[in-house]
C-alpha positions as CSV (number, residue, x, y, z in Angstrom):
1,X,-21.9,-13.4,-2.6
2,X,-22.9,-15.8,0.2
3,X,-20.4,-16.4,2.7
4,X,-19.8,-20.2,1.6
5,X,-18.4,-18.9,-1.6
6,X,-16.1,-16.4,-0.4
7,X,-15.0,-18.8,2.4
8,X,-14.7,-21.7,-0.8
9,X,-12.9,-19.2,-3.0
10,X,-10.2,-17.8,0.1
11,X,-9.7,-21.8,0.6
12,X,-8.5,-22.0,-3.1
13,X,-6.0,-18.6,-3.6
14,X,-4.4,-20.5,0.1
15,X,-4.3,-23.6,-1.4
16,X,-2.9,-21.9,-5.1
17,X,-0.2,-19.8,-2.7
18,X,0.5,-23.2,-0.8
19,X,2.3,-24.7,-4.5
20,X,3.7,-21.0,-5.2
21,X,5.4,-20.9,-2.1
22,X,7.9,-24.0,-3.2
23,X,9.1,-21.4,-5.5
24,X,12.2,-19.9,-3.8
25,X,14.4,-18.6,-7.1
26,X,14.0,-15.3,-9.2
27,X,12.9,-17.3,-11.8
28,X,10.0,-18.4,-9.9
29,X,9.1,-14.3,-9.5
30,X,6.6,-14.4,-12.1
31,X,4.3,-17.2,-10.6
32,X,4.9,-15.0,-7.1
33,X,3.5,-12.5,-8.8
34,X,0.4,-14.2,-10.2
35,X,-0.5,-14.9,-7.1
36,X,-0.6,-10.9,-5.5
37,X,-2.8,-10.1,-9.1
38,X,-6.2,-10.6,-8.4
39,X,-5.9,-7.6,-6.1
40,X,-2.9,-5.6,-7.0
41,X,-2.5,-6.4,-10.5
42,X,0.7,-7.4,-12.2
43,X,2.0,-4.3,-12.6
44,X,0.9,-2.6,-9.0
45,X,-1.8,-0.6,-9.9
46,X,-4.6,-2.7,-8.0
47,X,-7.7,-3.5,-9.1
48,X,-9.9,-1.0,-8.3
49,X,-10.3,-1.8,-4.9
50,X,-11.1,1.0,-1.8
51,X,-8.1,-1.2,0.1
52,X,-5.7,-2.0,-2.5
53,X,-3.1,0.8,-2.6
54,X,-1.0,0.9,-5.3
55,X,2.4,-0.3,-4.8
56,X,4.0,0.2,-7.9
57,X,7.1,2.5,-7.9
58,X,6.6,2.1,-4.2
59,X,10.7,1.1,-3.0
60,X,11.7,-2.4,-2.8
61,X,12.6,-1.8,1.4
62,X,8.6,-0.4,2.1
63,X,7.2,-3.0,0.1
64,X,9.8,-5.6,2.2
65,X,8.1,-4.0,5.9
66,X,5.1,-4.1,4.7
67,X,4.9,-7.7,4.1
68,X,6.8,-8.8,6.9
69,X,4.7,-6.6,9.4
70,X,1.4,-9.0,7.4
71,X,3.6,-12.2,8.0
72,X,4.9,-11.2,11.8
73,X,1.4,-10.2,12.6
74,X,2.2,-6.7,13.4
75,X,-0.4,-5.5,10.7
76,X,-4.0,-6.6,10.5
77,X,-5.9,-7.2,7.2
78,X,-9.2,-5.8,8.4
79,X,-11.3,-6.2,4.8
80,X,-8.8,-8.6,3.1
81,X,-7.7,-11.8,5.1
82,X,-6.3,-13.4,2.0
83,X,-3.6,-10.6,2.3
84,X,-2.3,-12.4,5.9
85,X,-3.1,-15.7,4.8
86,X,-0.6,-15.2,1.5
87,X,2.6,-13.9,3.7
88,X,2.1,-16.6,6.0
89,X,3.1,-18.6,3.0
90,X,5.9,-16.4,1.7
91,X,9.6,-17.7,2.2
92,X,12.3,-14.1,2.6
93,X,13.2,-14.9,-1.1
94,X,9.6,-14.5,-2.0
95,X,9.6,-11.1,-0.5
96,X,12.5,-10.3,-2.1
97,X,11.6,-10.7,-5.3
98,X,7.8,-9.7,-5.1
99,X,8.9,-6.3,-3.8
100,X,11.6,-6.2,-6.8
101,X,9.5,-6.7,-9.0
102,X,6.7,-3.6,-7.9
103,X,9.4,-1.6,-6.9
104,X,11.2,-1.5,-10.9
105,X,7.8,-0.1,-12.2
106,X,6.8,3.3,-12.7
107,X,4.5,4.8,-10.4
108,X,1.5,5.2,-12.5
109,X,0.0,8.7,-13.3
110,X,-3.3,9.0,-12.2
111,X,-6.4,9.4,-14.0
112,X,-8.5,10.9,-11.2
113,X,-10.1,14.3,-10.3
114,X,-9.0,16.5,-7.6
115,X,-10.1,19.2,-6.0
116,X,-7.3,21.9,-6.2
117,X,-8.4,23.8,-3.3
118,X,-8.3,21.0,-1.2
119,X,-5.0,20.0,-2.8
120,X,-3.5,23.3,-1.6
121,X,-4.7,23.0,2.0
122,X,-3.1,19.1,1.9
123,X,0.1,20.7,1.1
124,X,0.8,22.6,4.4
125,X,-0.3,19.6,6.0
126,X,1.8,17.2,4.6
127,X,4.8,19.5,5.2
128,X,3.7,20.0,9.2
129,X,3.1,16.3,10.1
130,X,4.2,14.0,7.1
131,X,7.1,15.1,5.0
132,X,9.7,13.6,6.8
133,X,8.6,10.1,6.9
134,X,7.0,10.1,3.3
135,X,8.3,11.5,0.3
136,X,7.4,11.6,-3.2
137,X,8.6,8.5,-5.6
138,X,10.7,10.3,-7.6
139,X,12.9,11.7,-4.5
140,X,16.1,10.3,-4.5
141,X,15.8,9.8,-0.4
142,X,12.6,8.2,-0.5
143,X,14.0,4.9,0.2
144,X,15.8,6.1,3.3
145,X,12.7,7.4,5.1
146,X,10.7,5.5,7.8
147,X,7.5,5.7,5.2
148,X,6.6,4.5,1.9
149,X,5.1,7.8,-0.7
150,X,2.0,8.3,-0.8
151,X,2.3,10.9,-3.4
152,X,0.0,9.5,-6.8
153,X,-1.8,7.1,-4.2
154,X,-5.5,7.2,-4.9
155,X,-7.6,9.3,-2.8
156,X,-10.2,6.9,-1.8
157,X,-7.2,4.2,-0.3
158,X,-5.9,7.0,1.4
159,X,-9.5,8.4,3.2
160,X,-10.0,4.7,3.9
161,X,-6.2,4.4,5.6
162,X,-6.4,7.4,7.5
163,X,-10.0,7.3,8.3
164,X,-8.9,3.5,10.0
165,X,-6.1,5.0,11.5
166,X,-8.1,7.6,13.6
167,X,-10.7,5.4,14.2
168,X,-8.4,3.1,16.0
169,X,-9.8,0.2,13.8
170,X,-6.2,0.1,12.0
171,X,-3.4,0.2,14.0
172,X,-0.1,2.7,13.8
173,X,3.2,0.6,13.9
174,X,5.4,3.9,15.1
175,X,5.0,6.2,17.8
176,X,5.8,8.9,15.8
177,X,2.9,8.1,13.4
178,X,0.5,7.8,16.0
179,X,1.3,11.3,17.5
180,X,1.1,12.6,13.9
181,X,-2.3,11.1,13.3
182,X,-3.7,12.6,16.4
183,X,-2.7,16.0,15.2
184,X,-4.9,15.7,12.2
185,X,-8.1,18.6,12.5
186,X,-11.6,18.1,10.8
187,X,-11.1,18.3,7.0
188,X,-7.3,17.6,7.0
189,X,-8.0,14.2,5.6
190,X,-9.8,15.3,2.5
191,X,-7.4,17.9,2.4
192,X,-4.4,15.2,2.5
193,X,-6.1,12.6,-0.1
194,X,-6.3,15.5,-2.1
195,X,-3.1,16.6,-2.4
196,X,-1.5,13.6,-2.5
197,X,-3.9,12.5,-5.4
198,X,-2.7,15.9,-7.4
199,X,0.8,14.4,-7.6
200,X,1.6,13.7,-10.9
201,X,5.2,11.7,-11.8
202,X,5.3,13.1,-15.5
203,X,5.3,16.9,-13.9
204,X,1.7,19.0,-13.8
């Protein structure tokens, strides 16, 4: 796709998000929505893409930071400028509701394949350096953590996350989560994308 086309198409979701943004009432959630589904699908799975998480299940308060840190400019979009260029547009009501919305459905089970030896290494991991900020969905504190889940997030958004965040390309918003990255050995990524990937909501 030549560069003129992705430039023309970026100029028409801004200008589409421009009208959408009038929209301040719940009743105006569903055209919010429409809006976010060309890359994380109505109901938060994504579509497909390497840097699309899913966001679906993922608490109403994560989904709230993560799109004020977009709006504030405290967080990039390295592949996806369209991201920036929609919270820019976004009134607090809009956030409000959009991260309603994804937060009131089910975190999908995943249809991928894991390796379970890797899985089990990810485990220890996660306890050592990630447990306390990120919990799975289903925990009843999850909400009350500094970190959204990232249990049932797909393994490729999750090697492409932390893979950004060690190469310094993506930046770490905490302290604490820059410490934790740096702790991270050779193979504890695949090991982490793995387990995490292995969670399944609906039990093993």
């Amino acid at each position: 796709m030549s560069d003129l086309v992705k430039h023309s198409r970026r100029c028409v979701q801004v200008a589409c998000l421009l009208l959408l943004a009038a929209f301040t009432s719940a009743a105006a959630a569903p055209a919010i929505v429409a809006a976010c589904k060309s890359c994380h699908a109505e109901d938060g799975t994504g579509v497909g893409k390497t840097v699309v998480p899913i966001i679906a299940g993922m608490p109403a308060v994560h989904i709230e930071e993560a799109l004020y840190a977009y709006k504030d400019g405290a967080r990039q979009c390295l592949e996806e400028p369209v991201m920036c260029d929609t919270t820019q547009l976004l009134t607090d009501e809009n956030i409000a509701d959009l991260a309603a919305h994804y937060a009131a459905i089910p975190r999908p089970s995943l249809d991928e394949t894991v390796d379970d030896a890797l899985a089990a290494l990810g485990e220890p991991v996660h306890r050592k350096l990630c447990a306390r900020c990120h919990l799975p969905p289903d925990d009843p504190d999850v909400a009350d953590v500094l970190g959204p889940p990232l249990h049932g997030q797909r393994a490729d958004y999750l090697r492409y996350a932390l893979e950004s965040y060690l190469s310094g390309t993506r930046e770490n918003l905490l302290d604490e989560m820059k410490e934790k990255i740096s702790l991270l050995d050779e193979g504890d990524v695949e090991a982490l994308a793995n387990y995490y990937g292995s969670y399944r909501p609906d039990g093993p």
